[in-house]
N, C-alpha and C positions, 0 to 999 in steps of 0.2 A: 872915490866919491865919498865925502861926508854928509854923512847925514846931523839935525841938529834934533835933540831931543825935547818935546815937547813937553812947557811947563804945566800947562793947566788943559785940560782937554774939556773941547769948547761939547754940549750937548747934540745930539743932529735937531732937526727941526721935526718937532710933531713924538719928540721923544719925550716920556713922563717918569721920569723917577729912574734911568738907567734900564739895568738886566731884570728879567723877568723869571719868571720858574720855562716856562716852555718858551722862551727865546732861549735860556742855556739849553735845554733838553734837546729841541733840533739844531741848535748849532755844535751839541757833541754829538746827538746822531750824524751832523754831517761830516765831522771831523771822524768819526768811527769808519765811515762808509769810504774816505780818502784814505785812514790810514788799510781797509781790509783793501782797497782797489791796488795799490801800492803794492802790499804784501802779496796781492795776485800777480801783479807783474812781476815781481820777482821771481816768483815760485814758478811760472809760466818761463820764464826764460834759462833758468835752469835746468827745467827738465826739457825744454825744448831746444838750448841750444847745442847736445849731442845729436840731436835727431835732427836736424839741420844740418850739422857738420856732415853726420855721416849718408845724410841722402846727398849735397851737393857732392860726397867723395863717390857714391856709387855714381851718379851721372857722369864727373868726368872718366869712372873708367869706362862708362859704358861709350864715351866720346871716345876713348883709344882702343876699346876692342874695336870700334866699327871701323877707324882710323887704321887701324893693322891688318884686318882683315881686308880693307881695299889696297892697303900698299902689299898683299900678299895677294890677290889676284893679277897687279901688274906687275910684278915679277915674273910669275906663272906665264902672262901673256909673254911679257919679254922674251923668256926661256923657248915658249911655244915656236915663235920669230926667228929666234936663232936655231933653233933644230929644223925647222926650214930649209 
């Protein structure tokens, strides 16, 4: 995609004279507030995606103890069966 760069930048409508003192002041507080939101998500996934990692690694083991434990009760029954 090209884009074409603009020669003269036309006014908006009901604008007087450009930038102002506080049109700049909240439009860097809002760019402040983007970049600290940003920097929270970062920091956020960081520290949180070992603790992620390692709760979905405790659930699947807790999905093979239970998994072994019942294919260790029908063996038992099995065995039971055949000493019959």
């Amino acid at each position: 995609k090209q884009f074409q760069a603009v020669k003269q930048r036309s006014p908006s409508p009901g604008a007087r004279g450009g930038l102002t003192i506080a049109g700049v002041k909240y439009a860097s507080e809002d760019c402040a507030t983007l970049v600290n939101y940003a920097i929270a998500i970062v920091e956020y996934s960081q520290l949180c995606g070992p603790l992620k990692h390692s709760l979905e690694k405790m659930h699947e083991l807790k999905r093979e103890i239970e998994e072994n434990e019942k294919l260790q009760k029908q063996r038992e029954q099995e065995v039971d069966k055949e000493e019959e």
